[in-house]
C-alpha positions as semicolon CSV with decimal commas, in nm:
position;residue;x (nm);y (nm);z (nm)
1;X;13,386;13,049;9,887
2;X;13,018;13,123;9,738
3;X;12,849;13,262;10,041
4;X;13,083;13,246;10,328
5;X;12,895;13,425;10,572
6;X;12,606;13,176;10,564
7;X;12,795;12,888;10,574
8;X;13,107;13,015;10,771
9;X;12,822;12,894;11,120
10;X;12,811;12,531;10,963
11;X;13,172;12,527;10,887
12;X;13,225;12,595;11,257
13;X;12,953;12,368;11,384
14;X;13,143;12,093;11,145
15;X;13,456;12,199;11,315
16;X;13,354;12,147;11,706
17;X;13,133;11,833;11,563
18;X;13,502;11,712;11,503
19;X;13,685;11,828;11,804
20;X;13,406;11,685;11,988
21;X;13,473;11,360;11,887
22;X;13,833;11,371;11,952
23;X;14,161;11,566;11,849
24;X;14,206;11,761;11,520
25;X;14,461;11,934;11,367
26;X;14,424;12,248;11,090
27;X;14,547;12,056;10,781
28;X;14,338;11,765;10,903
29;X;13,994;12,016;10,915
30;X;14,074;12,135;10,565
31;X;14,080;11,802;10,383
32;X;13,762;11,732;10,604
33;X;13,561;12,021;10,540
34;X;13,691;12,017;10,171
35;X;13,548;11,644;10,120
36;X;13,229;11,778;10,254
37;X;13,250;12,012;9,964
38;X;13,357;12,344;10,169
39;X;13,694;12,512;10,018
40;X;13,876;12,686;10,319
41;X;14,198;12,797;10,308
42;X;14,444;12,750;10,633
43;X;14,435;13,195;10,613
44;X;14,059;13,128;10,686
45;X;14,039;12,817;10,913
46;X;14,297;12,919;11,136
47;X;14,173;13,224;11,280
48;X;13,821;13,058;11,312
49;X;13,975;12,802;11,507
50;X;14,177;13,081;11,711
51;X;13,880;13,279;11,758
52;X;13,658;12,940;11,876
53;X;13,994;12,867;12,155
54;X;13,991;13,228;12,288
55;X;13,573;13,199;12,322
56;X;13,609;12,882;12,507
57;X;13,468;12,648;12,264
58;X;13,846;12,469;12,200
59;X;14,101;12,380;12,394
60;X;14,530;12,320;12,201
61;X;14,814;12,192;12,269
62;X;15,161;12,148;12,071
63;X;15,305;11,850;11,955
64;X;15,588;11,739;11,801
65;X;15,538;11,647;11,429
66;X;15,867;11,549;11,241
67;X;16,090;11,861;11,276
68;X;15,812;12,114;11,330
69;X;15,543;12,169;11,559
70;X;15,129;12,130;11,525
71;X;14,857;12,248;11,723
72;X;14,603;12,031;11,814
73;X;14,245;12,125;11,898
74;X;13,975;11,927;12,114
75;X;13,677;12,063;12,264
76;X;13,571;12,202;12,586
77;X;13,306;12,073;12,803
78;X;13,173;12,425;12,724
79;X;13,211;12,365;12,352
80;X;13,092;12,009;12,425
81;X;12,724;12,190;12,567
82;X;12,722;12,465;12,276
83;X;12,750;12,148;12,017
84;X;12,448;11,989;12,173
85;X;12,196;12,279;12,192
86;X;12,321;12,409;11,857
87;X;12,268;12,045;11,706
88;X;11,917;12,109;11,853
89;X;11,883;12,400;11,641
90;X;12,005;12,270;11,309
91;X;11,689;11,991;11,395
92;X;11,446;12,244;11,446
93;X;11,567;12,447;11,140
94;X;11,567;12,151;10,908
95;X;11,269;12,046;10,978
96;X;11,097;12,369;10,890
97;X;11,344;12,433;10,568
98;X;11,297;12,046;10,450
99;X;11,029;12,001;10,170
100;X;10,786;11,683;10,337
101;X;10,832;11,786;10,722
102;X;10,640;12,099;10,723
103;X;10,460;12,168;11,070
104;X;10,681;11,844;11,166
């Protein structure tokens, strides 16, 4: 993808956004991100989701689906606090990067 490392943060806000909300699963966050025009393969998405788990910011569990197993990620009340202040962020950043809302 065109400029991962910039957008790999927004792909991972988009991410706990999600597992905020309620459970996800890898496949799931691939077709999600993908309709909001981010191409992320499962070699990329889940280690980021790994990585967010061992940092506290996700919680998994198995489950059973058909005759093999999925992992299924929801947020942490810790994740659940980093959402909120980094949503306050993306706010304060768009408004100075947004053509119209300078010194908004």
């Amino acid at each position: 993808m065109e400029h991962q490392e910039l957008l790999s943060g927004l792909i991972r806000l988009h991410v706990l956004h999600h597992a905020a909300e309620g459970d996800l699963y890898g496949h799931w966050m691939i077709a999600e991100l993908a309709h909001h025009g981010y191409k992320i393969s499962a070699g990329t998405l889940y280690p980021m989701l790994h990585a967010l788990e061992r940092k506290g910011y996700l919680e998994s569990r198995t489950e059973r689906a058909g005759c093999s197993h999925r992992r299924i990620y929801r947020a942490t009340p810790y994740g659940v606090a980093a959402l909120k202040m980094a949503k306050e962020k993306v706010r304060e950043l768009f408004r100075e990067v947004e053509p119209g809302n300078a010194g908004a």
